[in-house]
N, C-alpha and C positions, 0 to 999 in steps of 0.2 A: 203769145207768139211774137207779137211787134217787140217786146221787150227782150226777147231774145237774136232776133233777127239785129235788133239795135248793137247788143252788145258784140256780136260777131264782127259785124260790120267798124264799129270803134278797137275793138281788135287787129283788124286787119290794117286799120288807119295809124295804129301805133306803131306795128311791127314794118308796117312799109316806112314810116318817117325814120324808125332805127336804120334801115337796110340802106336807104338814101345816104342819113348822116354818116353810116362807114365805110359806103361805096368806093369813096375816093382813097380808102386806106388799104384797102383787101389787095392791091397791084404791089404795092410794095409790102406787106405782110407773106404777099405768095412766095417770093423771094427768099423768107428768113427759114433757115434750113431747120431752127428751133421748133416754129411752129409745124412747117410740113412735116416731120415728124411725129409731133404730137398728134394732128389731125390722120395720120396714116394710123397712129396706135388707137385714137379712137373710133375708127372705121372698122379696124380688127375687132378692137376690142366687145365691141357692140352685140353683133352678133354670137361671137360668144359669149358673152351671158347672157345673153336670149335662151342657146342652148341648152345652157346650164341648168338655169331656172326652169324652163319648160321640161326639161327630162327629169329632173329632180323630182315633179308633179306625175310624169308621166309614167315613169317605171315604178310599179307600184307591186310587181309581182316578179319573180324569174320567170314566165316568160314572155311578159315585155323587157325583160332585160336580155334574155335570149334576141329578142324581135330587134331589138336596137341594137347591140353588138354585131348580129347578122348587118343589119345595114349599114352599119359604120364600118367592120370588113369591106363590102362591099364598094360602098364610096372611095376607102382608101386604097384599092384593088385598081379597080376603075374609073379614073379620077372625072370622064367627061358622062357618067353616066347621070342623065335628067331627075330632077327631085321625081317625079310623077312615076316613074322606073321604078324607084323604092316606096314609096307611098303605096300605088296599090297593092303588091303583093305585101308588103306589111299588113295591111288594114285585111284583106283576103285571110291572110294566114291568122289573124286576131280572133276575126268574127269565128273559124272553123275551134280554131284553142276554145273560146269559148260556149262554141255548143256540143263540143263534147266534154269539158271538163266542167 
């Protein structure tokens, strides 16, 4: 456990010494309208293929893909409606699909 604790700790000691040495760069980086760009497309981009990749695992039948187009309707119906909104009655309506089919 000390050996692991060791290496987190020397980890943490590297990535602080990077974040110092580019500190004094990131003010005028924020500036360049190339980069903010790119950092906007990858904020976007991130999440969606999270998406992707996770439903791609997750719709495994028609009707998780019934259950997932209902909630993507929905979201894009309802644009301020809480993840936790669609989450339960999803997973409700899953467990019922499931003990009767």
């Amino acid at each position: 456990m000390g050996a692991l604790a060791s290496a987190i700790q020397q980890t943490r000691a590297v990535v602080f010494a990077r974040a110092s040495n580019l500190a004094p760069h990131f003010k005028r980086w924020s500036g360049n309208q190339a980069i903010r760009s790119f950092v906007d497309g990858v904020t976007a981009g991130a999440p969606a293929g999270a998406a992707f990749v996770l439903g791609r695992r997750a719709i495994i039948d028609s009707w998780t893909l019934a259950i997932a187009v209902a909630a993507l309707a929905i979201a894009a119906r309802f644009r301020k409606v809480p993840g936790p909104a669609l989450i339960l009655p999803a997973g409700v309506v899953g467990v019922l699909l499931k003990r009767l089919g």
